[in-house]
C-alpha positions in Angstrom: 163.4 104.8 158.9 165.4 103.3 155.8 165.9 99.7 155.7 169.9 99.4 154.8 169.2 97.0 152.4 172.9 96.4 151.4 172.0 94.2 154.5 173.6 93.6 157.9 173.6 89.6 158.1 174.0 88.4 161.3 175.5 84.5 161.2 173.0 83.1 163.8 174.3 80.0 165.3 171.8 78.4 167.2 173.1 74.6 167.7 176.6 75.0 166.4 178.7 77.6 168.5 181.3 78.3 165.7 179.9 81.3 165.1 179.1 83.8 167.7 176.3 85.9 165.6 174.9 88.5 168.1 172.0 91.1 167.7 172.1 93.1 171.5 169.6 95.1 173.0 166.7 94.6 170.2 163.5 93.2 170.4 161.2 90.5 169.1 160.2 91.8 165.3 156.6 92.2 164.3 155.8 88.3 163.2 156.7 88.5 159.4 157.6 91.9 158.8 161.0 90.8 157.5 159.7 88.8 154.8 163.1 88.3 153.2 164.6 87.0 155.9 166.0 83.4 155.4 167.5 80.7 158.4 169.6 78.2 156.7 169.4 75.0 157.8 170.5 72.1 158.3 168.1 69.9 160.4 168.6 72.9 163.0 169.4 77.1 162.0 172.7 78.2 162.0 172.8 81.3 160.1 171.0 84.0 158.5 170.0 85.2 155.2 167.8 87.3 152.6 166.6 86.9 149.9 167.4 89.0 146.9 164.9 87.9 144.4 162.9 84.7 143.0 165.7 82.6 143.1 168.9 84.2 144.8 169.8 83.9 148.7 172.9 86.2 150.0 174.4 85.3 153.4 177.8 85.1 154.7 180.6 82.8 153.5 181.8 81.4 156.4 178.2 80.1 157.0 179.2 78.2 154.0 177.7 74.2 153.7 177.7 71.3 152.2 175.1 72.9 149.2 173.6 69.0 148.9 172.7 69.4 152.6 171.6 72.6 153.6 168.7 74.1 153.6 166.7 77.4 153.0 163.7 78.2 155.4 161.7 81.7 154.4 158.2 82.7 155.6 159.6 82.3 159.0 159.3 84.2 162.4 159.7 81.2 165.3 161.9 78.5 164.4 160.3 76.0 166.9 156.5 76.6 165.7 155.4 75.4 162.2 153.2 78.6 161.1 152.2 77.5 157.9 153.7 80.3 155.9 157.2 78.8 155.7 158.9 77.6 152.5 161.5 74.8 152.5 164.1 75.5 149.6 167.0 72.9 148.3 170.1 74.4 147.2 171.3 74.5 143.6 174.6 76.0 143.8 176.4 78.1 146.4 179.1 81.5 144.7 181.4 82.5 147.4 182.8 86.0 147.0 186.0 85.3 144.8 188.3 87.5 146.9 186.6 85.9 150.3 189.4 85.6 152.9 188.4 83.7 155.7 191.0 84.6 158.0 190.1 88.3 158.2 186.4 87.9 156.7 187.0 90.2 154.0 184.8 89.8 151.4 182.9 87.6 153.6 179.7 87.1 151.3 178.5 84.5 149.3 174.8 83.5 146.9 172.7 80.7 147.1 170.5 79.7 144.4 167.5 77.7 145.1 166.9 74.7 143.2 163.5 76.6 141.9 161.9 79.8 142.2 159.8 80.9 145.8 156.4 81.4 145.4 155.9 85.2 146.0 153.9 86.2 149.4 153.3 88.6 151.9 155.4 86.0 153.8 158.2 85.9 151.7 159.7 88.1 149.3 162.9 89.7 148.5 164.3 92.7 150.0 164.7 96.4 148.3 167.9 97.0 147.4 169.8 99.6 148.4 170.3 102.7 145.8 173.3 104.1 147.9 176.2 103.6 149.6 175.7 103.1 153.6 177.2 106.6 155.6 178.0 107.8 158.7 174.5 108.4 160.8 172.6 106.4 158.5 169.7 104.7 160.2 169.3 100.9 159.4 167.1 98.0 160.5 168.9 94.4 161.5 167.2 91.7 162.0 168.1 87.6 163.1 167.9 84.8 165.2 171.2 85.6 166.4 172.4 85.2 170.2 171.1 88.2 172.5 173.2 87.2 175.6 175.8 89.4 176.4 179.5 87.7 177.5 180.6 84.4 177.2 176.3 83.4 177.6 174.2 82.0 174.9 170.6 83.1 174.6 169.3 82.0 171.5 165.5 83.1 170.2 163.4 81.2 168.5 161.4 84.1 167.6 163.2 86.6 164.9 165.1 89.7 166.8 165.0 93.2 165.4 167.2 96.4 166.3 167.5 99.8 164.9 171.8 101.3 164.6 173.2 103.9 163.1 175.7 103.5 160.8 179.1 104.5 162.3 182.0 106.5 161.6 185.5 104.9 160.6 187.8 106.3 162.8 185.0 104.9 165.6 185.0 101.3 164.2 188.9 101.7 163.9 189.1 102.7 167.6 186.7 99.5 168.5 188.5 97.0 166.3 191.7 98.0 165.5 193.6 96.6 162.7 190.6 94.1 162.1 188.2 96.0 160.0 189.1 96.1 155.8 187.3 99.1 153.1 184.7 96.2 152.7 183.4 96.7 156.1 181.6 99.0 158.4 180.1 99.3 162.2 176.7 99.8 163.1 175.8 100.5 166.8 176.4 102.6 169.8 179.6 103.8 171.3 178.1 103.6 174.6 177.2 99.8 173.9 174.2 97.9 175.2 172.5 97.8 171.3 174.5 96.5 168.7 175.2 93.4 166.2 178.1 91.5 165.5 179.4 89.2 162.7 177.7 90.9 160.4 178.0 92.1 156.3 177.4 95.0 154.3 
């Protein structure tokens, strides 16, 4: 299956409930076989991320921080269990999208640089990029620490989630969410529900 590297985020909230990042219906991933993923962090996760390359994190922007206070965790798979494969990153300087409207979340993406360059692993390292543009039917992997509860519960894992969606068509993500999604966006799930992620990025 192809990884859509263009990269569903999901913003992961796991002590601050301002964001309701959600991955439904997946599973625990194979420990570290989503060595770009990235928790930021600050004292506790509260959103997700990948890395891009040596130096560049890309998340969303309205998991925006204080870039003096967050942090960047890679090389990890549980957040409560030091592993010993992690890497603890301080931020340089944080580029939100310039058009970024955080009213309807269009253009919601932002970079992080680290303050120096990861050290290349089998535990961390960035993700392909994509060579396309995402379609209809296309197959992609998510991945997070994002709540799997469904309704107004909160189940957050400490162990990183994976799911497998299709990408979906328009006129379906226009029928779920009308009037809320921009050209920037798309959906990726299942009409009949049951697997799917939300708050996400591509």
């Amino acid at each position: 299956m192809r990884l859509l590297a263009l990269i569903l985020l999901v913003g992961a909230a796991v002590a601050v409930p301002r964001e309701d990042g959600k991955i439904i219906g997946g599973q625990e991933c194979e420990p570290h076989s989503r060595p770009w993923m990235a928790s930021l962090n600050y004292g506790y996760h509260f959103c997700g991320a990948v890395l891009i390359n040596e130096q560049w994190v890309l998340s969303v922007a309205h998991c925006w921080y204080n870039p003096y206070a967050m942090q960047i965790m890679l090389g990890e798979h549980n957040l409560r269990v030091f592993e010993g494969t992690e890497q603890l990153m301080k931020t340089q300087n944080i580029i939100w999208h310039p058009s970024y409207d955080y009213q309807t979340l269009d253009y919601d993406m932002m970079l992080i640089k680290l303050f120096h360059p990861v050290e290349i692993t089998d535990y961390v390292k960035p993700i392909p990029l994509p060579t396309g543009c995402p379609y209809a039917g296309l197959p992609c992997s998510v991945s997070g620490w994002g709540n799997i509860a469904t309704g107004e519960e909160v189940n957050m894992p400490a162990r990183l989630q994976c799911l497998d969606v299709p990408i979906l068509e328009d006129e379906k993500c226009e029928m779920a969410y009308p009037g809320m999604l921009t050209r920037r966006m798309v959906c990726a799930g299942y009409m009949d529900g049951g697997r799917d992620v939300c708050n996400v990025l591509i």
